[in-house]
N, C-alpha and C positions, 0 to 999 in steps of 0.2 A: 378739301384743301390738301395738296400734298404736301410733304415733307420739303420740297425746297422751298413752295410756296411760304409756309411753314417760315423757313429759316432767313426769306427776303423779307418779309413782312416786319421778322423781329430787330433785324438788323437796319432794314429801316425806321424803326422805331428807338433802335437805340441809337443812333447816328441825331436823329430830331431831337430825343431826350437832351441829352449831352448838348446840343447847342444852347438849348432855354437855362440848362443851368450853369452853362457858362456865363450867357448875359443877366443872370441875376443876380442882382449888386447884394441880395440880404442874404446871405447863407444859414443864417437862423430862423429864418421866417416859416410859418406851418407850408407855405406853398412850398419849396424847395427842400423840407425835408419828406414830402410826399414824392416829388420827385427822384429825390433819392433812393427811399424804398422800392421806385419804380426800377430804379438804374443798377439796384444791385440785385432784383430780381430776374430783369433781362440779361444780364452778365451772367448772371447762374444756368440759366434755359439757354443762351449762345455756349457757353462753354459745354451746358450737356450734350448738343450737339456737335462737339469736336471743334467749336470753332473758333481760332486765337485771335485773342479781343488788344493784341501787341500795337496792332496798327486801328483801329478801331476807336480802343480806350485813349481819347480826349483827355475825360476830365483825372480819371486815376486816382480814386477814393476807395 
């Protein structure tokens, strides 16, 4: 996989993420704080990759 392969995969992943946890009504629930863990992991790995998450970052946690 290259590098920009790489870097579509993640940001389509976080683009998906970000929608499920905007429609979920429980913000305390185990499923959405997994989710989370997910959301601020791929923010970390898009931003290691130089990439601004300005227009991107939906949810903004």
């Amino acid at each position: 996989m290259t590098e920009k392969e790489l870097i579509q995969k993640n940001i389509e992943e976080f683009s998906r993420l970000q929608k499920y946890m905007i429609l979920t009504d429980e913000k305390t629930s185990a499923a959405y704080l997994e989710m989370k863990d997910r959301y601020i992991e791929l923010k970390i790995i898009l931003t290691s990759f130089g990439i601004s998450l300005t227009e991107l970052d939906k949810v903004k946690e």
